[in-house]
C-alpha positions as CSV (number, residue, x, y, z in Angstrom):
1,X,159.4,162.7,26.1
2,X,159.4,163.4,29.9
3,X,162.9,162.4,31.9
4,X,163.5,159.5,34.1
5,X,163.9,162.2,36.9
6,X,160.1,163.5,36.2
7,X,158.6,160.2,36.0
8,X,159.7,159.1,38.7
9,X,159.2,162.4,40.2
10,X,155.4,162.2,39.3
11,X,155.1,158.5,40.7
12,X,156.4,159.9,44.1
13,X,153.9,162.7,44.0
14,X,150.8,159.9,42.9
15,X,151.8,156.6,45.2
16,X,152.2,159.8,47.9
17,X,148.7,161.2,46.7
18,X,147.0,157.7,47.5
19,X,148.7,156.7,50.2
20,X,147.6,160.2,52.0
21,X,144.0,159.2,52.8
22,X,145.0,155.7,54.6
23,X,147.6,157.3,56.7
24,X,145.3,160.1,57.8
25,X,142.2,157.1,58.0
26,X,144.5,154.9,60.4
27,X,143.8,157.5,63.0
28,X,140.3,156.7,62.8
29,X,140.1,153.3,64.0
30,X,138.0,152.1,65.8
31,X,139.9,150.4,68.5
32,X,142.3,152.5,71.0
33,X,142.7,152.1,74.6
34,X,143.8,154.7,77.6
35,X,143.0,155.5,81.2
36,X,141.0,157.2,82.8
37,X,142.2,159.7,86.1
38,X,139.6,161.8,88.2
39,X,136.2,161.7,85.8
40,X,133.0,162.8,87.3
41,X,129.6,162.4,85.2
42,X,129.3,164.4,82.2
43,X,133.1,162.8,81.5
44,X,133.1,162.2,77.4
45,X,135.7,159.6,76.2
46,X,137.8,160.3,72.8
47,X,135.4,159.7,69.2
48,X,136.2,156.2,67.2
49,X,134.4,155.3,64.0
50,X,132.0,152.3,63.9
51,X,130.2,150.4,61.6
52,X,128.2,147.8,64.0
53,X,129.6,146.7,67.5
54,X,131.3,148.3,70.0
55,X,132.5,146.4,73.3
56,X,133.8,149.2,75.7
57,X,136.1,147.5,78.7
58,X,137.2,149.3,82.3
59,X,140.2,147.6,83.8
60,X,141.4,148.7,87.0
61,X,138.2,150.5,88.0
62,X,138.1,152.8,91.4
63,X,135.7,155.2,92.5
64,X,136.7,158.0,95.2
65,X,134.1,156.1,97.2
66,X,135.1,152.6,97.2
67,X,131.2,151.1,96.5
68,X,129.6,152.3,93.8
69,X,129.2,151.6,90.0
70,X,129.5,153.5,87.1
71,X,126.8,154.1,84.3
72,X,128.2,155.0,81.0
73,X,126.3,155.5,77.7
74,X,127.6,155.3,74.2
75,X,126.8,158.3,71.7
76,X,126.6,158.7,68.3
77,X,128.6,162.3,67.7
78,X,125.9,163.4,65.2
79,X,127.5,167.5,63.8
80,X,124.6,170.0,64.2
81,X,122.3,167.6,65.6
82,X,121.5,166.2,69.3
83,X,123.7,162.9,69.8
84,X,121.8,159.7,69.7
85,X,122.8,157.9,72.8
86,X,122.1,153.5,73.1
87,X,121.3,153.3,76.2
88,X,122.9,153.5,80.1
89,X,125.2,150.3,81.1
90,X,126.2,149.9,84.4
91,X,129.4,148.8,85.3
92,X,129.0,147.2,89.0
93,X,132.4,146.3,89.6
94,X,134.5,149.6,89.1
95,X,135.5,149.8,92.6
96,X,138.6,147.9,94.5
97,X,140.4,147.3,90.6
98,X,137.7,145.6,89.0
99,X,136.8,145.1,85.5
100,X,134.0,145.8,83.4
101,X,132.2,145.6,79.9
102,X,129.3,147.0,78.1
103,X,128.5,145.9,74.8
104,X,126.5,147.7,71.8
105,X,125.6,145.7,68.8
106,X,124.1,146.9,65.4
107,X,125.1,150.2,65.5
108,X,125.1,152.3,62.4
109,X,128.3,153.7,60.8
110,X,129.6,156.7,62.5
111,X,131.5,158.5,64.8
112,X,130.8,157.3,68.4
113,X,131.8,158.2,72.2
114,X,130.9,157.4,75.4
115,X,130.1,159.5,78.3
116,X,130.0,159.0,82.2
117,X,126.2,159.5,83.2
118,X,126.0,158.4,86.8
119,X,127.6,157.0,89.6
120,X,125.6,154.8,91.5
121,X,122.6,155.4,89.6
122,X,122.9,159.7,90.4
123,X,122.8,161.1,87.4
124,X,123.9,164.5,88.7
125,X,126.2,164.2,91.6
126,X,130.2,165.4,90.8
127,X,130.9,164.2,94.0
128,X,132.6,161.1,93.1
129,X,135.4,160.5,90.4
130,X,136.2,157.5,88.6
131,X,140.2,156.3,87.8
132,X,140.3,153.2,85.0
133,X,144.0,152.0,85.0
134,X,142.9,150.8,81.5
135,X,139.8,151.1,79.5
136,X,139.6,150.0,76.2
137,X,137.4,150.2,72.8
138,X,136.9,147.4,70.9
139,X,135.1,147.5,67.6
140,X,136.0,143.6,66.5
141,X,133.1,141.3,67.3
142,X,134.7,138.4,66.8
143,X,136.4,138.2,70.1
């Protein structure tokens, strides 16, 4: 008959075992926010996983030139395969510390970005830079 000190040795070693994959899953979530400081287009943001909407917010939006918008598109990050992207969304008020949202709804699950494609509708221009005090992903579309 196995000790006290094995079994509870073994239930460490299993509750540990299945409570690896959640810990490691937690850093997957979908929502996170950050900021953004000197992005120019071709700028991709950080991957989050995603099962159907994604609302992606700028606060705090300025441009190096104070009139312009931003377009961003959302990618899925597909591995050895072109990214699928859902379409250009123009935030118009990301200059003077505005705020912004673009929204993508019935998305299938995956692992999804978004990248800065123009700014004020150039889609190859690095002469401007964008700086987001606070942008945000939000994968909840209840709010």
């Amino acid at each position: 008959m196995p000790s006290p000190i094995r079994l509870r040795r073994a239930a460490t070693v299993a509750v540990a075992a299945t409570a690896l994959p959640f810990f490691f899953a937690q850093s997957a979530l979908a929502n996170w926010s950050s900021h953004i400081t000197g992005a120019d287009v071709g700028f991709e943001s950080r991957r989050w996983a995603e099962e159907s909407y994604t609302e992606v917010n700028f606060k705090g939006c300025n441009n190096s030139r104070q009139d312009i918008s931003v377009g961003i598109e959302i990618y899925e990050d597909i591995n050895n395969w072109p990214d699928d992207g859902y379409g250009e969304k123009t935030f118009t008020a990301c200059f003077n510390g505005g705020t912004s949202k673009g929204t993508e709804s019935g998305l299938p699950a995956g692992s999804y970005y978004f990248q800065i494609e123009a700014h004020d509708g150039i889609h190859y221009t690095n002469l401007y830079t964008v700086n987001v005090s606070s942008v945000s992903v939000d994968t909840t579309l209840a709010d």
